[in-house]
C-alpha positions as CSV (number, residue, x, y, z in Angstrom):
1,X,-36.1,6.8,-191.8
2,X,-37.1,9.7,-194.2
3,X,-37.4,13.4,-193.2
4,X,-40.9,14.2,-193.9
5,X,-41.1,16.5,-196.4
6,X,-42.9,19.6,-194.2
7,X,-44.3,20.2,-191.2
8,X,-47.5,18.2,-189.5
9,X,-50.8,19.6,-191.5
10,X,-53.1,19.9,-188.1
11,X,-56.8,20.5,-188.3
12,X,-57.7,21.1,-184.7
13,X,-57.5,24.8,-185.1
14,X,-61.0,24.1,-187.1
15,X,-62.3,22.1,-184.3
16,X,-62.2,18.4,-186.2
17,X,-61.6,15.5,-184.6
18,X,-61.7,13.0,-187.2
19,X,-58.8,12.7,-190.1
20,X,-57.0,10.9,-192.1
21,X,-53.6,10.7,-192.7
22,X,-50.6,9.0,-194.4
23,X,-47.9,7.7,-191.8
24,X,-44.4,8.6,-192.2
25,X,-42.3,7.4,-189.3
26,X,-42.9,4.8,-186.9
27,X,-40.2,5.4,-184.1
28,X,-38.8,4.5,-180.5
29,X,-38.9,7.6,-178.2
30,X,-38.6,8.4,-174.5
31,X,-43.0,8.5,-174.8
32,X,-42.8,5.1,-176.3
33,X,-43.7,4.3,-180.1
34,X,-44.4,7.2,-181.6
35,X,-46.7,7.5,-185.4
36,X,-46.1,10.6,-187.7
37,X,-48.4,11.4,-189.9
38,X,-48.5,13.5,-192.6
39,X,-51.7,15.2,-191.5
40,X,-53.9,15.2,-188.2
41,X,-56.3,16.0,-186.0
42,X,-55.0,15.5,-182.6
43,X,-53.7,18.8,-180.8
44,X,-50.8,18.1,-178.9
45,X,-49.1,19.6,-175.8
46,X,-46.8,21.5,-176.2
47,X,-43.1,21.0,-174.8
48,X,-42.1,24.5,-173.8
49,X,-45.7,25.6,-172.1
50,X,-47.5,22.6,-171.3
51,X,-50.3,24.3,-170.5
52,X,-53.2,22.3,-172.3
53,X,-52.9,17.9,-172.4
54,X,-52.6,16.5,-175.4
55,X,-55.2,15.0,-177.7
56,X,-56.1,11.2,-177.3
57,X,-57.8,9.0,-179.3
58,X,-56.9,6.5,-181.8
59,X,-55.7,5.0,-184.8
60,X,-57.3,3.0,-187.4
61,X,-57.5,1.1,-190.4
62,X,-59.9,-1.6,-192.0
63,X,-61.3,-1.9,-188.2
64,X,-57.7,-2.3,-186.5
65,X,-57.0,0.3,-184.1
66,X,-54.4,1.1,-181.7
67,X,-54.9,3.7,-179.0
68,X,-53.0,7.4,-178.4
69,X,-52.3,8.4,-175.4
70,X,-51.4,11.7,-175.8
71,X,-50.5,13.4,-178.7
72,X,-47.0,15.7,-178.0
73,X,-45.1,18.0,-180.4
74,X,-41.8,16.1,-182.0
75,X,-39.1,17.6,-184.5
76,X,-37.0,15.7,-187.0
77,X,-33.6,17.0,-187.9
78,X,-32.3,17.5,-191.5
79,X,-30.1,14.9,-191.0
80,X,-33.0,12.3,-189.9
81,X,-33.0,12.2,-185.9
82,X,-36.2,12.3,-184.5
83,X,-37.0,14.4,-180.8
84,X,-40.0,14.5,-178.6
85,X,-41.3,16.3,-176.3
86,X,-38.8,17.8,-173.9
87,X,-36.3,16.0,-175.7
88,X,-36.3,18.6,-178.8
89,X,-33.3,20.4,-178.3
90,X,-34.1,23.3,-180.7
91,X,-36.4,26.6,-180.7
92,X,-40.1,26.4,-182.6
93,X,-39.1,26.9,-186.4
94,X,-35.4,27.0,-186.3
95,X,-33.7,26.1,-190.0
96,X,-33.0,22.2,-190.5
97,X,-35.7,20.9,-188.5
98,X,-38.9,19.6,-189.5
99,X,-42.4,20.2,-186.7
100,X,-44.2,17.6,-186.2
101,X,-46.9,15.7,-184.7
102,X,-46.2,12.5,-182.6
103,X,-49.1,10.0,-181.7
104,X,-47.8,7.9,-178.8
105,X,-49.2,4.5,-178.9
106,X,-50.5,2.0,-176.3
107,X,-48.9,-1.9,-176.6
108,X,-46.9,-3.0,-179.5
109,X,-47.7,-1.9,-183.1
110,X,-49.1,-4.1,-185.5
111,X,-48.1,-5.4,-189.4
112,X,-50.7,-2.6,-190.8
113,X,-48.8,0.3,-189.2
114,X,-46.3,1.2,-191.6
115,X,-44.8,4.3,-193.5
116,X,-46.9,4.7,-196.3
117,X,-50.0,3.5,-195.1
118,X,-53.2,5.1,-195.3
119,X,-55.1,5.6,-191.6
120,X,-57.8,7.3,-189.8
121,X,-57.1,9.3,-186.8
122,X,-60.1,9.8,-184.2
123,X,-59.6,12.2,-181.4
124,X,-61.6,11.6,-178.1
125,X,-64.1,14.2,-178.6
126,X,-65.7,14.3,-175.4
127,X,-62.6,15.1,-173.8
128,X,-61.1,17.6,-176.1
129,X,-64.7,19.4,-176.0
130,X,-63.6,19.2,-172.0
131,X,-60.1,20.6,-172.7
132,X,-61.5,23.1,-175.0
133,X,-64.1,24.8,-172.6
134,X,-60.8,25.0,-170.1
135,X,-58.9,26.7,-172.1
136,X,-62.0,28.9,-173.4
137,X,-62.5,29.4,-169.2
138,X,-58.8,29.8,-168.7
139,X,-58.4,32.9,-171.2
140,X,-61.5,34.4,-170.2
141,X,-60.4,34.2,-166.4
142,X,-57.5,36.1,-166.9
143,X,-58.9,38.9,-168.6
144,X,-61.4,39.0,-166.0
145,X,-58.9,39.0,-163.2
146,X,-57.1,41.9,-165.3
147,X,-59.8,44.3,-165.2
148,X,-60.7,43.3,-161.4
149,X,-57.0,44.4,-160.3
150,X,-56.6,47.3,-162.8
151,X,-56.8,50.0,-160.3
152,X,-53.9,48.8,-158.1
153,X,-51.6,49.6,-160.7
154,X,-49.4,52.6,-159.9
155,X,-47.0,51.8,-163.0
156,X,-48.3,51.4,-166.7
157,X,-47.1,48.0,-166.9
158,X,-48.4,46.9,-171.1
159,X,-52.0,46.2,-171.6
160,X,-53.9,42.7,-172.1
161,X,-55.6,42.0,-175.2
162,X,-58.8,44.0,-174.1
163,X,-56.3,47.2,-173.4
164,X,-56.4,46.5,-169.4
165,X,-53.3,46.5,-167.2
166,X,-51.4,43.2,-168.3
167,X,-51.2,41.4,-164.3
168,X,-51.8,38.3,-166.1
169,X,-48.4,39.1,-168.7
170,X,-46.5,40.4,-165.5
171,X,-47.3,38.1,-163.2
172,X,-48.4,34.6,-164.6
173,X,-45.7,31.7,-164.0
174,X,-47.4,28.6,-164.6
175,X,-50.9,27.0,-166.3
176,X,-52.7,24.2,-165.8
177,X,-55.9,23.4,-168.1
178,X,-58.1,20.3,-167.6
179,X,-61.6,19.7,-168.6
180,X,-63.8,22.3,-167.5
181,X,-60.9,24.5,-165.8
182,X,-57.6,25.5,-165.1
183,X,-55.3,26.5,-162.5
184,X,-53.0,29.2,-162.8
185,X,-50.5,30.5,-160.2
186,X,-49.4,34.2,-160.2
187,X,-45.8,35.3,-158.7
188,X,-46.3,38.6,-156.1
189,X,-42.9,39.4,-155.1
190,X,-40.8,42.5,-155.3
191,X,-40.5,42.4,-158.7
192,X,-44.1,42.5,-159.4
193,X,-43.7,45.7,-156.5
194,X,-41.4,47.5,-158.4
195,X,-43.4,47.4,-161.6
196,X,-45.9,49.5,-159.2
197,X,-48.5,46.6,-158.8
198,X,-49.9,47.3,-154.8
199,X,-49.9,43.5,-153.6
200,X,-50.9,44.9,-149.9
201,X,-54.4,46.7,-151.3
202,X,-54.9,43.5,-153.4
203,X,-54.4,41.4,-150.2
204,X,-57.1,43.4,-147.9
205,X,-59.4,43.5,-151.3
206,X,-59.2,39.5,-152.1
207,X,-63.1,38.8,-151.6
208,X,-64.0,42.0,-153.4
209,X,-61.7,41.4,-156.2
210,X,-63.4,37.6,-156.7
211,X,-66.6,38.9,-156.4
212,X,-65.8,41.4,-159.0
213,X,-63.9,38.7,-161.7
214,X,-67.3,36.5,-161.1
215,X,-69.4,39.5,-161.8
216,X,-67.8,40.1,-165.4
217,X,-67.4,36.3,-166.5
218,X,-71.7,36.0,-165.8
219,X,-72.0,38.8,-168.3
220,X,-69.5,37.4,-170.9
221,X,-71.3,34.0,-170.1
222,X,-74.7,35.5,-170.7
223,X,-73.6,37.2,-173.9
224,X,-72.8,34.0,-175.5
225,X,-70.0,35.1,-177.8
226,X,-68.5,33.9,-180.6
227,X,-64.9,31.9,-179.8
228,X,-62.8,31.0,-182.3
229,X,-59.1,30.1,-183.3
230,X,-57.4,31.6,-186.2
231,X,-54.7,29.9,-187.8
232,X,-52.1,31.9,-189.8
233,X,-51.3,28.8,-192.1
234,X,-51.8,24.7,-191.9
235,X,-49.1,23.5,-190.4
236,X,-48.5,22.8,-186.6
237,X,-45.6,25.4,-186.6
238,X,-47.9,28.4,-187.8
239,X,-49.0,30.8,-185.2
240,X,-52.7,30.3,-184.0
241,X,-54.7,33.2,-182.6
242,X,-57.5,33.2,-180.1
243,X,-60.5,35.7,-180.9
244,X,-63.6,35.8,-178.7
245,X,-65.8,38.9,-179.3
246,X,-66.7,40.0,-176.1
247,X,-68.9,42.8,-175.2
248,X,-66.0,45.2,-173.9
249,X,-64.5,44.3,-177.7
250,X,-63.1,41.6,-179.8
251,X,-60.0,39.8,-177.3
252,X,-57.0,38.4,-179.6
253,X,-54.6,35.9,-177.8
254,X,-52.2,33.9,-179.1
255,X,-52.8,30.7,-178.7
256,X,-51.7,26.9,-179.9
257,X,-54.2,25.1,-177.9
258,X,-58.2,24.6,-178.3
259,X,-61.3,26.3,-177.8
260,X,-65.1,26.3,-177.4
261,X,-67.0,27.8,-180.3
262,X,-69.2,30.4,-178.5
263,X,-69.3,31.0,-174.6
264,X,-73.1,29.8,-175.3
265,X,-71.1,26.5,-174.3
266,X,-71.1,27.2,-170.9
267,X,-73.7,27.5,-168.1
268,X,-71.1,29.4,-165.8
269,X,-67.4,30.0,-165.8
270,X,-66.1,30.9,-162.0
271,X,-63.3,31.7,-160.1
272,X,-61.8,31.2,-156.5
273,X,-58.3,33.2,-155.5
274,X,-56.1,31.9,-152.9
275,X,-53.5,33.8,-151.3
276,X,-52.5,31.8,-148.6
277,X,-49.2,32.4,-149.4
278,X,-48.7,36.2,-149.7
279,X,-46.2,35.8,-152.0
280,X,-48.6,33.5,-154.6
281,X,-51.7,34.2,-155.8
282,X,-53.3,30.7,-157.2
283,X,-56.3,31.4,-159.5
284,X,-58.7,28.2,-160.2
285,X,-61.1,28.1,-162.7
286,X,-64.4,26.2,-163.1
287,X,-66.4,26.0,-165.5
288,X,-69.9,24.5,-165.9
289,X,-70.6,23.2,-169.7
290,X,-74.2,24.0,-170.8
């Protein structure tokens, strides 16, 4: 097989969710077979914080289609040797690999899906709206929850993207987004102490602080602001920023994953904070689509 010549073109950053594309590898992986395209619409997840699911969707041409189960990130080696997913042995943008995105197919692939041809790529667009509002709900949520436990710092411990104390930065150790939501689970042990974050105030204060992260989402809800992601060039290796323009000011995340295009998508975005184990705080996120 050839080494594509550059990195996966990607338009989700954009919001599409149809393309088309010339293939380039058709391959064997751990996921299965696996198409490369030159250029697509399908996000993928991402192998070293799977935080978001990949696109699905399909694969046509001349009214042949196979299905994608999941779009995941791949890299192809100067040399020719293709890795997915957790198999890529290498940093993001290291010299002599290629990025790339891979399109895992369902059942066997057919004569017409061959390097060189031609194809249209359709992303399920119901779900990555789904996906999108998650992870819309997910990065709202956390600045939320920053500003709702920013008094029980006693150390300055960096500031989020709305200049609040970073918990979220600190604290966060893993993320989950599905469609309309995400669960994220927060690490409160002595480390997290010794950066001067009071865990015992936060404890007796739980249904105050929820109250409070509620409170602030309905307003950013209400205010319907504009969401976006910015890319900082075409290719899936380029950095991608989120910007919503909240009332407090203008939030920058970075971000590979997907969003909603105002927060006039949503009817509600919520939280719930479990603590039941004191040394864990698991944040779940809801949100309602308008």
């Amino acid at each position: 097989m050839t080494v594509p010549a550059s990195s996966t073109v990607v338009s989700f950053a954009g919001g599409a969710v149809r393309g088309t594309g010339v293939v380039q590898r058709v391959d064997d992986a751990d996921a299965g077979t696996v198409i490369v395209v030159d250029r697509t619409p399908f996000h993928p997840v991402d192998h070293t914080w799977p935080d978001q699911p990949g696109d699905s969707g399909a694969i046509s041409l001349d009214g042949a289609s196979v299905r994608v189960a999941e779009a995941v990130m791949a890299a192809v080696s100067d040399e020719g040797v293709l890795a997915v997913g957790g198999a890529i042995p290498v940093k993001r943008g290291v010299d002599g690999w290629t990025w790339l995105v891979a399109h895992p197919i369902e059942g066997g692939v057919p004569a017409w899906l061959v390097p060189g041809a031609e194809v249209d790529l359709t992303v399920d667009a119901s779900r990555r709206a789904g996906l999108s509002r998650g992870h819309t709900a997910c990065h709202l949520a956390s600045l939320a929850l920053d500003l709702a436990l920013a008094d029980l710092w006693r150390k300055d411990p960096g500031v989020d993207a709305l200049g609040a104390p970073d918990f979220e930065g600190r604290a966060n150790q893993s993320s989950r987004i599905h469609e309309d939501g995400a669960v994220d689970e927060y690490r409160l042990g002595k480390s997290l102490r010794r950066a001067g974050f009071d865990t015992e105030t936060f404890a007796a204060t739980l249904g105050e602080r929820v109250d409070a992260i509620n409170a602030t989402l309905a307003g950013w809800v209400a205010s319907a602001a504009p969401s976006r992601v910015v890319p900082s060039g075409p290719t899936i290796v380029d950095r991608r920023t989120w910007q919503c323009e909240l009332p407090e000011g203008t939030a920058e995340i970075l971000c590979g994953g997907t969003h909603a295009a105002s927060l006039a998508e949503f009817a509600s975005i919520a939280v719930d904070l479990d603590l039941s184990d004191p040394q864990l705080l698991v944040m779940t996120t809801t949100a309602v689509p308008a």
